[in-house]
Every structure is written in C-alpha cells, then in structure tokens.
C-alpha positions in Angstrom: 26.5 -114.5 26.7 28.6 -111.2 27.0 26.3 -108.7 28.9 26.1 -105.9 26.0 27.6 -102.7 26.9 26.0 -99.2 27.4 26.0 -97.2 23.9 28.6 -94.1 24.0 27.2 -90.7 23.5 31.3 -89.6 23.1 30.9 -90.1 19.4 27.9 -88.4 18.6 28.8 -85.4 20.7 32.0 -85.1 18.9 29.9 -85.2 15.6 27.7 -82.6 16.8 31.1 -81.0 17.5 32.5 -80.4 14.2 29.2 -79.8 12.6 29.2 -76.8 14.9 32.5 -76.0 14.1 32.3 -76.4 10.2 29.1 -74.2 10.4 30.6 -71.3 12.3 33.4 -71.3 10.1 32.0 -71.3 7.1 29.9 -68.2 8.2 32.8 -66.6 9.2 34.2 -67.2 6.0 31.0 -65.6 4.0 31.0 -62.8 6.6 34.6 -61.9 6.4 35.2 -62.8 2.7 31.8 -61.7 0.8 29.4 -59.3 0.7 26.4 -61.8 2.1 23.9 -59.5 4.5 25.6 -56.5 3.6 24.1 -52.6 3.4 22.3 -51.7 0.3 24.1 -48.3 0.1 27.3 -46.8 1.4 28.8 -43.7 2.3 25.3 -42.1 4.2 23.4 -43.2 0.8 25.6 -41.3 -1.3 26.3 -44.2 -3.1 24.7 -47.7 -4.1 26.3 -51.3 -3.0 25.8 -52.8 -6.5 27.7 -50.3 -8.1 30.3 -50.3 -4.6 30.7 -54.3 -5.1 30.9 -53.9 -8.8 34.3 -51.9 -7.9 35.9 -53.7 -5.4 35.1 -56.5 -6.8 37.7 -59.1 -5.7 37.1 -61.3 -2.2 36.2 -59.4 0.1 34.2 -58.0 2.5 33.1 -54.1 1.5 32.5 -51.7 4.4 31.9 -47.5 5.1 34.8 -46.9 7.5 34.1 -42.9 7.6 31.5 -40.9 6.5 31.5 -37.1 6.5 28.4 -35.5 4.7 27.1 -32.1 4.5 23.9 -31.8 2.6 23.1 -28.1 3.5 24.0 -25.0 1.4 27.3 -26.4 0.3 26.7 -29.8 -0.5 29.9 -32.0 0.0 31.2 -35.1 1.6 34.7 -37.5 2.1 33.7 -40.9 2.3 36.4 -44.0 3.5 35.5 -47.3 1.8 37.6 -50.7 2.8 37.6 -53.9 1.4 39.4 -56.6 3.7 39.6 -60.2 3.3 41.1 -63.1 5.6 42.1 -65.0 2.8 45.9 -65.0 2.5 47.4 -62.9 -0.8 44.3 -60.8 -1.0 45.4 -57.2 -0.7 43.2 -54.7 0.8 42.0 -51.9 -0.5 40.8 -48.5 0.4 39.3 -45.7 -2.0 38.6 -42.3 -0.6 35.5 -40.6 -2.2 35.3 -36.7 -1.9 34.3 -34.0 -2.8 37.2 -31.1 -3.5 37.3 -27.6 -5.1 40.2 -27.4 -7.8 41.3 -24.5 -9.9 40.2 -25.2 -13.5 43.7 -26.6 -15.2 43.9 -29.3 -12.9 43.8 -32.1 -14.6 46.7 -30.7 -16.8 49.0 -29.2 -14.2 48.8 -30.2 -10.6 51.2 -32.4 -9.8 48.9 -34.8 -7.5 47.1 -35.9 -11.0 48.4 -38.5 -13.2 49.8 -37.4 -16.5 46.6 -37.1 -18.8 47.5 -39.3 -21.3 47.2 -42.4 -18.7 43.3 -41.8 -17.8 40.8 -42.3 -19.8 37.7 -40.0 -20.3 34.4 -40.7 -19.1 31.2 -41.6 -21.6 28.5 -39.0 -22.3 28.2 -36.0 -20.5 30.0 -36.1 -17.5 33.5 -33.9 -17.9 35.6 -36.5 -16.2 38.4 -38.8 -16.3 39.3 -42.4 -15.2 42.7 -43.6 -14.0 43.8 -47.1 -12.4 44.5 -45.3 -9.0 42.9 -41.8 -9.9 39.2 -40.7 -11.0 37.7 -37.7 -11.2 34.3 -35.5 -12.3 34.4 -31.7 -12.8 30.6 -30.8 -11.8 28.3 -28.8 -13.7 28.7 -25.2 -14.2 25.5 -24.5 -12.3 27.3 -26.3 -9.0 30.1 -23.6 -9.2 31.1 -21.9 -6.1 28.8 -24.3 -3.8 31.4 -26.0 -2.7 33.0 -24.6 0.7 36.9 -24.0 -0.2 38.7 -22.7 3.3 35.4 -21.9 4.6 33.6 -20.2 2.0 32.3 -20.9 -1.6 35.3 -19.9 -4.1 34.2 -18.4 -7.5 38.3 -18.9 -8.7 37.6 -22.8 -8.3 35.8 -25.5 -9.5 33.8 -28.3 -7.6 34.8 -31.5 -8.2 34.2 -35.2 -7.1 37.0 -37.3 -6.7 38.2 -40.5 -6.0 41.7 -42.3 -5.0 42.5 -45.8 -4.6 45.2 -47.3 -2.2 46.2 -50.6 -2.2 45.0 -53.8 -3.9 42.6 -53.5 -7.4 39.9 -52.4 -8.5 37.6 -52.3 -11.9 37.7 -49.2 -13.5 34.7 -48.9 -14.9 32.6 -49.9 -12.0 34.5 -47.3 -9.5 33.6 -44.6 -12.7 30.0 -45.5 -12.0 30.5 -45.3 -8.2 31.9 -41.6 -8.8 28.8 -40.8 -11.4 26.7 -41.8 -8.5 28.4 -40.1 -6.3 28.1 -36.8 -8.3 24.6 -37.0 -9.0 23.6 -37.2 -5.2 25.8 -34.3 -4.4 24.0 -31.8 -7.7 20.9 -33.2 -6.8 21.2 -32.3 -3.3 22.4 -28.8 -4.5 19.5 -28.2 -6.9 22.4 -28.1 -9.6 22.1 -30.9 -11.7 23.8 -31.2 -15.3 22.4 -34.4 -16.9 25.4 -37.0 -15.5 25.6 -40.1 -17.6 23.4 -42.9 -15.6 25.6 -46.0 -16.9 28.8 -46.0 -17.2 29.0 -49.5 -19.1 33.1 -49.5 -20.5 35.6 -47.5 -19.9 38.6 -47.5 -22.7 42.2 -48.3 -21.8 44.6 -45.8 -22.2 47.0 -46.0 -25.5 50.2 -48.1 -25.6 53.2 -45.7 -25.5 55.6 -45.6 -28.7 59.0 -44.2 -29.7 59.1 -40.5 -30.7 60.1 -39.0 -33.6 62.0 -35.8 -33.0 60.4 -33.4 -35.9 56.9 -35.1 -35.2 56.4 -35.2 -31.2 53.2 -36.7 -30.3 52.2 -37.0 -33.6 51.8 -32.9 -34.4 53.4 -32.1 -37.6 56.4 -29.6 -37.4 56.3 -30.1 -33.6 59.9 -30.2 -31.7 61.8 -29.5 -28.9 64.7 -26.9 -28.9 67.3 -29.3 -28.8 69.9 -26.9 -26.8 67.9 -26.9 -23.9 67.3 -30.9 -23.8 70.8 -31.4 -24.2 71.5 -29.1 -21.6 69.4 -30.8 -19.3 71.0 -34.1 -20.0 67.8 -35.7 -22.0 66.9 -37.0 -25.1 63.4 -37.7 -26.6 62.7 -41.3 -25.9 58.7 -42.4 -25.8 55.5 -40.9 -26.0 51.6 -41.6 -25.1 49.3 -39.7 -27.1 45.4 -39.7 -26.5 42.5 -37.8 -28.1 39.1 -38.4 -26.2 36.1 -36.8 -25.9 37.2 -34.3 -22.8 40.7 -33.4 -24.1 43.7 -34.4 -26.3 46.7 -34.6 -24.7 50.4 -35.9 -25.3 53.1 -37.4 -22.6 56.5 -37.0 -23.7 59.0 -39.4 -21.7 63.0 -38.0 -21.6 66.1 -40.4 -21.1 68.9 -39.4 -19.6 72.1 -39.1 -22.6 74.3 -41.0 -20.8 73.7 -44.4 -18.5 75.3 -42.5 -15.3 72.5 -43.8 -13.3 70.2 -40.5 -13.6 66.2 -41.5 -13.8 64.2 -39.9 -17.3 62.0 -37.2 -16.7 58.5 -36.3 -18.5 56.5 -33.2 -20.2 53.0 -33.3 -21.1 51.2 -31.2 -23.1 47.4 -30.7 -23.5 44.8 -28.9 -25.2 41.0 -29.2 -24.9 37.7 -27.3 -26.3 35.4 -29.2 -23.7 33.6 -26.2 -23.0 33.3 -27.0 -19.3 36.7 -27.1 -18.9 37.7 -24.0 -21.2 34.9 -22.3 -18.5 36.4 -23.6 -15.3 39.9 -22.5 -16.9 38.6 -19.0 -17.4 37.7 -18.4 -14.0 40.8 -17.2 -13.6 41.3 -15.0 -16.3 41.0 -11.9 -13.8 44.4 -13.3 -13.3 46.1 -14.1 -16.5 47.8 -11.7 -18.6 45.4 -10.7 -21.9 47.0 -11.5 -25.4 47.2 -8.6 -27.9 44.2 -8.3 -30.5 41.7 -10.4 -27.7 42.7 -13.4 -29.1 42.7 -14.4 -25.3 44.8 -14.8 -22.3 48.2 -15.9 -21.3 48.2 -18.6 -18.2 52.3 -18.7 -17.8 51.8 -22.0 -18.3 49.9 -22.0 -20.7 46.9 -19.9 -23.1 43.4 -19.9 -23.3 42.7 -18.8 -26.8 39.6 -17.6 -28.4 39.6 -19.5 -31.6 36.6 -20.1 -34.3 34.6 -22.7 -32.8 34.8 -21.4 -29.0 38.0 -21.3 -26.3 40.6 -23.9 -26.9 42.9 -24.5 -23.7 46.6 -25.1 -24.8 49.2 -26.3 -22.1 52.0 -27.7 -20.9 54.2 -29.3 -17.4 57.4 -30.2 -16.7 58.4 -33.2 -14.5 60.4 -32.6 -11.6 63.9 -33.8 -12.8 64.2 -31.6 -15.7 62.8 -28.6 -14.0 65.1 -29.2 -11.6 68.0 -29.7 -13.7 67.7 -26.6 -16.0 66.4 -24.5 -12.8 70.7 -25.5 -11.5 71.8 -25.2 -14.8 69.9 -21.7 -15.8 68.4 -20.2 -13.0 66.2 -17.2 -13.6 66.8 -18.3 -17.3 64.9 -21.2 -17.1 61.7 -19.7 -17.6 62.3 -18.3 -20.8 63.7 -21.4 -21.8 59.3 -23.2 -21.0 58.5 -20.3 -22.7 60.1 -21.4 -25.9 58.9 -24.9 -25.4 55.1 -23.7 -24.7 55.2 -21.5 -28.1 56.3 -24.3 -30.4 53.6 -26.3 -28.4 51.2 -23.4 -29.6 51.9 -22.8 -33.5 52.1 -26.6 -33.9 48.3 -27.0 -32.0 46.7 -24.3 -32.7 45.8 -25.2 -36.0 44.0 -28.0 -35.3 41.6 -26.0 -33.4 41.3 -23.6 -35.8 42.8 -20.9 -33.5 45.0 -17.7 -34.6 48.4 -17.3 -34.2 49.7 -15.7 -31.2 53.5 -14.9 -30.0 53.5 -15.5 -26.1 54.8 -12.0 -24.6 57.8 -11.7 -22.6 57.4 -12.6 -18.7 59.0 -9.3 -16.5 
C-alpha cells in the first residue's frame, strides 16, 4: 500500500487568489464606473446628486473637480463637474456651472450662444433656455445687480446662471434641472427669489429645419431679403429653423454660397420676444439706445425695443461671420446701412404680430 501523500495547500491558495482578485476588481469597476458610495450633493451643496446623475447619466463615475462659491452679498459661484469612466469608448465629460452677468440681448446677439432657434425654452417660470451643449437661466428681476461684474454689482447687466458642456453626452432635461437647482440656491441665498420651476420633467426638441421660401422667410408673411445685397455677398436663401416658445420666437436663416467654389454658407437670425423679463433686462440699457420718434421706444443698432399694446416687444437681428465679413470687403462703411435695411423689413413684417406700431429705423451718423 502506497503511503498517501500530504494534501497541497497550492490549490486552495491560488483559489483564495483569484477570489481576491475578482473582488478587488469588481470594486474597482463599481468605483470607477458608477456612482455606488458617492456624495449626496455637489458643487458645495449648490446642487443635488440625483438631479447631477440624472444628467450625466451614462457609465461613469460623477465627481466636483472645482468649486468656487461665494454666498455673501453677491451671491455667485463656477462649479467643474467630470464624469470619467475606464471603460473603453466612453467619452468623458465635463460641464461647467456658473454664475455670469450678461447684458440683456444675450441670448439673441452674443456670439458665444447658440443660434436661438436650436435651444429650447424652459417650462414654467424660469426665463431660460436649453441647448445640447448650452443652458442658461436669466434670474429674477429682484437678483439684478447682485452679481459682482469686474468687481462691483452692474445695474447695465443681468445675472445669469449658466451652464456648458464639453465632451461626451448628456440628457437635456436632467442638466435643465441641475441649472433650476442651481438657481434657486444662488436667489435663495440672495434673499431674491422668483418662484423657479421645481421639476423640470421634459424638455422639447428643437424644430427640424426646412427650405425657405424667398417672399415668406421664416414663415412671416411679406418677409424678404433685399436680394442685391445677398447677391453681393455671394448667398442665396437656402434653409430655415423657426421656433415659437414660451420665452421668445425666433427664426435662423441658413445662406449658401451661389456658386460651389468651395466657400462655407453663412447664417442670420432674427428674434423677437415679449417675455417681460427679458424686454426688462433689454431695457437696462436704454440710457444707451437711441429713442424712436413719437416714444414708440428705442433703437438698439441692432435691433428695437418697442412699446407696443400689450407691453415691450424686443425685435432683433445677427449676422454670422462669413457674410458680415464678406459685405464689410465688399462695402465697407456701407455695410451698415445695408443691416439696416435687413433689420427694418425684419420690423414691418413682425411687428404686427405683436401688435406694435410702425416705426422707420433712423439713420445711423
């Protein structure tokens, strides 16, 4: 009989091994992949993690990477979110939250904003919009000049809370609920609040684009462009993206080049709103605009701020870049009288829908 030989502990060890192993990885994986054991709130409390994860909500792992908050006087803050993930083809994303003092016509004319037509408007009472990469949230008129602008509270601007995504995706409406959150911290902590909406359950899609008709542009009866200047610029009327919600109507016109040489389209958008925050936060500048004759109201360059039967009606307009640039070569000084011309047949077609009076822009010196 074979003496039996001593039992191994190799295998059992090696067992023990990869249980170990498996364990620690599959942690890992939780930690670097989910949200498992995470903070309730982000960004110094400003904002909650349901409505954080409900935003970034791909794989992921959600985290405050830096925080600047100032609940004194002046209440305002920049927040750095980041969600990162190990697993291979997961973009990561960052979305910078902030708070930012604008001058009133922002959403219309600076060119760091989408064209309006693209974003859609927030529900309820929050004076906002929604965009895939941009959001943003004029505060309430009782937050106005609170928030520090080159040191000092500005009466000529607007506070505003903002948001900007980089990289990666992101669901709309949860990120509009992370900015409503975001907004109501910073009025409550300012004593200024303005009844935000408290859910922000669906957020509409922006409309499908469509050709243009040239004595019809974006859907206004009688509205067109004075040919001789699109001609000389090189462009045609091509598509168009119309949208009417409940912050502002407003119409982007896309341009293609007349002849396949290689040049890229360019864009105008024109707008008009009777939000009543936004007609206000317009009119903070009116020390600066140029009064119309008869007090039907005031003459932005850009565009008019008009005093019309139901309250102040905003009416506007932008160029893109390549066409502004292109008649600026082509006309120099005489380019401006040349948006002029665009701006007024803007004006006698919209005006009537807002039940406004008729007004002839005056010259510019």
């Amino acid at each position: 009989m074979r003496p039996r030989r001593p039992r191994s502990w190799k295998a059992p060890g090696i067992l023990a091994g990869i249980c170990v192993a498996l364990l620690t990885g599959g942690a890992l994986h939780v930690w670097w992949n989910t949200n498992l054991f995470g903070p309730e709130e982000y960004c110094d409390g400003i904002v909650s993690a349901e409505a954080v994860h409900s935003a970034l909500d791909g794989p992921g792992r959600v985290a405050t990477e830096r925080v600047n908050a100032d609940r004194g006087k002046y209440p305002e803050f920049r927040c750095e979110l980041s969600r990162t993930s190990r697993l291979t083809g997961t973009d990561d994303t960052e979305v910078v939250f902030r708070t930012k003092a604008e001058q009133g016509d922002f959403p219309f004319q600076s060119a760091r904003w989408p064209q309006p037509a693209t974003m859609s408007s927030l529900p309820g009472s929050t004076t906002g919009a929604v965009g895939t990469e941009r959001l943003w949230v004029m505060l309430p008129e009782a937050c106005w000049g609170r928030i520090e602008r080159d040191g000092r509270a500005s009466n000529s601007h607007v506070p505003t809370v903002q948001a900007q995504v980089f990289g990666g995706s992101v669901d709309r409406a949860g990120m509009a609920q992370v900015l409503v959150e975001a907004t109501q911290e910073v009025t409550k902590t300012g004593n200024c609040s303005g009844g935000s909406t408290a859910e922000v359950e669906d957020i509409s899609e922006a409309p499908a684009t469509h050709r243009s008709i040239p004595a019809e542009l974006c859907r206004l009866e009688d509205f067109s462009l004075p040919q001789r200047n699109i001609r000389l610029a090189g462009m045609k009327t091509d598509t168009e993206r119309t949208i009417h919600n409940s912050q502002y109507w407003a119409c982007d016109l896309h341009l293609a080049p007349t002849r396949g040489d290689g040049r890229s389209g360019s864009h105008l958008t024109f707008a008009a709103t009777d939000n009543r925050t936004m007609t206000h936060a317009i009119a903070t500048k009116r020390e600066a605009f140029t009064r119309l004759p008869q007090g039907k109201g005031y003459d932005t360059t850009s565009g008019v701020l008009l005093h019309c039967k139901n309250g102040d009606v905003y009416l506007g307009h932008t160029w893109g870049p390549t066409i502004e640039r292109t008649l600026h070569n082509k006309l120099g000084i005489h380019r401006l009288p040349a948006e002029r011309e665009m701006l007024q047949r803007f004006i006698d077609a919209a005006a009537p829908k807002y039940s406004c009076p008729s007004v002839s822009l005056p010259k510019l010196s």
